[in-house]
C-alpha positions in Angstrom: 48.9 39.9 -26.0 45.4 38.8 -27.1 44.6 35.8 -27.7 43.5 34.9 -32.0 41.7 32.2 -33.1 43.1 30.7 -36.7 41.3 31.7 -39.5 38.3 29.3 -39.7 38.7 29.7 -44.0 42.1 28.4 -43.6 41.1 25.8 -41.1 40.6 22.4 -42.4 40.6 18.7 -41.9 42.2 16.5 -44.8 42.6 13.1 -45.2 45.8 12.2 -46.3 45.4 8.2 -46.3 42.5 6.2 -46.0 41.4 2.6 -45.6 38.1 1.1 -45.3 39.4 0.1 -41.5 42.2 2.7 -42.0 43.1 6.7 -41.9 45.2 9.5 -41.4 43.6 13.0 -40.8 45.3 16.3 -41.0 44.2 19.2 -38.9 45.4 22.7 -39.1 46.3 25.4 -38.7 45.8 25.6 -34.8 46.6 28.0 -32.5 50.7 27.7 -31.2 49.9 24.8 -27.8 46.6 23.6 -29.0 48.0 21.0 -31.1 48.7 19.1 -28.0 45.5 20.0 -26.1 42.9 19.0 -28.9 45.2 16.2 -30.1 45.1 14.2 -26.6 41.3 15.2 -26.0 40.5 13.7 -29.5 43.0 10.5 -29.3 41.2 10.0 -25.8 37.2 9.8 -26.9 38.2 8.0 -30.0 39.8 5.0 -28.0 37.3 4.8 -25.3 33.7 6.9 -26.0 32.7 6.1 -29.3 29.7 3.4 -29.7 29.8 0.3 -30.4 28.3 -3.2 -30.0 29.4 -6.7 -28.7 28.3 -10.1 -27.5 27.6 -9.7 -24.0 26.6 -12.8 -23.0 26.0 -16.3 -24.5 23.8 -19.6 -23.6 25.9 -22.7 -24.9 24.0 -26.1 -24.9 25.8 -28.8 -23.0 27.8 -25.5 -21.1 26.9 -24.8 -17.4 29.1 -22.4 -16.7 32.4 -21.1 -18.1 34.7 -24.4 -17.3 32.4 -26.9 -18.8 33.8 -29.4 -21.3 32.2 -29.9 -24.9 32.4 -32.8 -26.5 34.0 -33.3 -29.8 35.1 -30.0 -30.0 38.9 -29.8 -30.3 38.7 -26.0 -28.3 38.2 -26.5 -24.0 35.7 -23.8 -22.7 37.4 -20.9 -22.3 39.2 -21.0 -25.5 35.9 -21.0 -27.3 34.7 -17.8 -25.2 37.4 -16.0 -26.0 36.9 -16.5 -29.5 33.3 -15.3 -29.0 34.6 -12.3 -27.7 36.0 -11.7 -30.6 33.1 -11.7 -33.4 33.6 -7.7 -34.4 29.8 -6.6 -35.5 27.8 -3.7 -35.9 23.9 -3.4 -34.8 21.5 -1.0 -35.8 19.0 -1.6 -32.8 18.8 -0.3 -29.5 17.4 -2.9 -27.2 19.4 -6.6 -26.9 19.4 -8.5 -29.8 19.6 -12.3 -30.2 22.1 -14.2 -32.6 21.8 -17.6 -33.2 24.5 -21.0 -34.2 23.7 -24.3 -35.0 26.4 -26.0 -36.6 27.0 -30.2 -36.5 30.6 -31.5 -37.7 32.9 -32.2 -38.8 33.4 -28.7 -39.4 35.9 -25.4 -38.7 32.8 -23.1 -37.1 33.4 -19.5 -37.8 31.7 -16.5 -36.9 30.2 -16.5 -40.1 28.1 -19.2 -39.2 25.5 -17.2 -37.3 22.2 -16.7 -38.3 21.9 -13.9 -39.8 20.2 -10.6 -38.3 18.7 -7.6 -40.6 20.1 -5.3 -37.7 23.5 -7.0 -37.2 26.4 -7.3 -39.2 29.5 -9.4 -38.3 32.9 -7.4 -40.0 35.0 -10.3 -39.4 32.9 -13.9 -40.5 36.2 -15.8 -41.3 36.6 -15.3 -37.6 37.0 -18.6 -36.4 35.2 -20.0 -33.1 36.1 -23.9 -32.9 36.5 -26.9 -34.3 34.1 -29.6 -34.2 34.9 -33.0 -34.8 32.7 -35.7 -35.8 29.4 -36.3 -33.8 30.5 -32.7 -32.7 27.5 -30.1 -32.5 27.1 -26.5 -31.3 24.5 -24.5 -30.4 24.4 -21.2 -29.2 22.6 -18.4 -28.5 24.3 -14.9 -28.4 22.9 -11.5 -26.9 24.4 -8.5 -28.8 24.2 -5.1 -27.1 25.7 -2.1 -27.8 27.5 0.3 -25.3 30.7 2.4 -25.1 34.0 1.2 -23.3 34.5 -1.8 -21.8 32.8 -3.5 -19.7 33.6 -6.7 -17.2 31.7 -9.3 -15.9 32.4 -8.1 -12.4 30.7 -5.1 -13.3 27.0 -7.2 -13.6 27.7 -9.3 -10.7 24.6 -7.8 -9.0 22.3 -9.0 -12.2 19.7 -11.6 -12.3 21.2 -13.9 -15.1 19.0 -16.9 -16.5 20.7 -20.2 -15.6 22.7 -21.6 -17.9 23.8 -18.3 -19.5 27.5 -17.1 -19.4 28.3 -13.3 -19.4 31.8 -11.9 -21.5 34.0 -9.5 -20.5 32.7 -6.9 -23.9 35.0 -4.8 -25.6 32.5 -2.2 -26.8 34.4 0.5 -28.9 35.0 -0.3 -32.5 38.3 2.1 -32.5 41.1 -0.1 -32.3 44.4 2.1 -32.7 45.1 6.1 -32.4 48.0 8.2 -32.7 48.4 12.0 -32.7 51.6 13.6 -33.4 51.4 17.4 -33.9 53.7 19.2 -36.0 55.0 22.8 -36.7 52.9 24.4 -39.7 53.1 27.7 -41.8 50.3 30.0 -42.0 51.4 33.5 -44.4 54.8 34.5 -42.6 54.3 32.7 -38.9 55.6 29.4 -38.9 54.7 28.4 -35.3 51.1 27.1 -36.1 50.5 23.9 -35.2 48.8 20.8 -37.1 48.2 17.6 -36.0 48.4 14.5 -37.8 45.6 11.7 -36.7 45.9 8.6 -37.4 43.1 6.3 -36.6 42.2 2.5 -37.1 38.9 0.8 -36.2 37.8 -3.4 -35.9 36.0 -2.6 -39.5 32.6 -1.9 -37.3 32.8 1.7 -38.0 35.3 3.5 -40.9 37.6 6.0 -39.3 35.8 9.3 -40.5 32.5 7.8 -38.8 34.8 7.4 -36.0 36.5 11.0 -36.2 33.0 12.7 -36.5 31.3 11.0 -33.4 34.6 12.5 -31.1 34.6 15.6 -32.4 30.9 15.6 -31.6 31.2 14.4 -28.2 33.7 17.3 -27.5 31.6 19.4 -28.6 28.8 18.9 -26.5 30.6 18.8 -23.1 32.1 21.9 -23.7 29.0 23.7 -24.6 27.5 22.3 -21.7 30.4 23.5 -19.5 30.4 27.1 -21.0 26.5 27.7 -20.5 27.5 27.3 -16.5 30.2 29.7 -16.3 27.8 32.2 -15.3 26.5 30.2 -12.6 30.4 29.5 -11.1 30.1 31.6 -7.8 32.8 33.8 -6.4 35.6 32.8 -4.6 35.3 35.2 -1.6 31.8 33.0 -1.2 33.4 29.6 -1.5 35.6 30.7 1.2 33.1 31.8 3.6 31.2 28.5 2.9 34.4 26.7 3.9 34.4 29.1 6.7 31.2 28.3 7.8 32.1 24.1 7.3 34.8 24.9 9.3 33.0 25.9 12.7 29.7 23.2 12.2 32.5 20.4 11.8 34.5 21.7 15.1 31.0 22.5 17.3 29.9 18.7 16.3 33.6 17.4 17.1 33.7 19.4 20.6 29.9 18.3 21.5 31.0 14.3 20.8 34.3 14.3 22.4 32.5 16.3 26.1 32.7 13.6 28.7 29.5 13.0 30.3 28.9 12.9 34.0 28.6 9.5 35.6 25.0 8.8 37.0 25.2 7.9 41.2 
């Protein structure tokens, strides 16, 4: 039977709900089993290859290293990292950019409290970071990169790092939540199209359809790319002669390393 593409006037993508952090996207009609097949693809770049920024490392005064106390700040060390980690911002730039706290207490510091940045907005400035106390003070200076993923400290290790500076485990991807659930549709008579419903939540970084569109574009590309070298895939009677040809280098080496040599009088 050959194989039929939907009808690209029928095919469409609605939103059904949406949320500025928030959506759900309908796709169909698809071909019957491709529900699945784009559905996972799409759920899969959305969660982890869409860009994004974060704090990636941070110079604290009165912090050595990651276990150093503060004091009068109510937080301990590694409670006030972790709530760096989790200052949700957007940046328009391309190389490392700086942010900047200086905050004296008594006072609830929140991520609000940074200086501001004409190519970096924080999504979440009610985001609070620690408590000082009285006499308390913080300073800190925070480097904001962007990337795509995650990416761990013990991924840097081989980095030359300032002194002083601490790096953060950074949670790049502003696309928080997705589910894809694909469903039976009707197109004319045939009810065994398929449409899949897309839900998708970001941080509030990026708004779902930004989100949706980057994915899709993604896709895209890697498949183009993998369709212009289809003509260049050789033929399998030549693989296997290559493997042939493997074969008896690997077992002439073998034989000429395990021949015993002849002992010198």
């Amino acid at each position: 039977m050959a194989y039929i593409l939907p009808d690209t006037e029928l095919l469409k993508i609605k939103v059904e709900k949406e949320e500025p952090n928030r959506a759900t996207f309908i796709i169909e009609p698809l071909t019957p089993g491709f529900g699945h097949t784009i559905g996972n693809a799409l759920r899969r770049v959305l969660l982890s290859k869409i860009e994004g920024a974060a704090i990636t490392q941070v110079k604290i005064d009165g912090m050595g290293h990651e276990f150093s106390a503060l004091p009068n700040v109510k937080e301990d060390s590694v409670e006030l990292l972790l709530n760096l980690k989790g200052v949700k911002l957007s940046y328009q730039g391309e190389e490392p950019a700086l942010l900047t706290l200086n905050v004296k207490g008594p006072k609830t510091v929140l991520a609000g409290h940074f200086g501001k940045n004409p190519l970096i907005e924080i999504a979440n400035p009610e985001h609070p970071i620690v408590l000082l106390d009285k006499g308390g003070e913080l300073k800190i200076e925070a480097t904001v990169e962007k990337g795509r993923g995650f990416l761990t400290t013990e991924a840097r290790a081989e980095e030359k790092i300032p002194l002083g500076t601490i790096l953060l485990d950074a949670y790049f991807s502003p696309v928080v939540l997705v589910n894809s659930i694909v469903e039976d549709t009707r197109v004319g008579r045939a009810t065994n199209y398929e449409k899949i419903v897309l839900e998708v939540e970001t941080n509030g970084t990026k708004n779902p359809r930004e989100c949706l569109k980057e994915a899709m574009e993604i896709l895209t590309e890697h498949v183009i790319l993998l369709s212009n070298l289809v003509g260049e895939i050789a033929p399998l009677s030549s693989l296997e002669d290559k493997d042939k040809e493997s074969k008896k280098i690997r077992k002439s080496r073998e034989k000429k390393v395990s021949k015993p040599k002849k002992a010198v009088k």
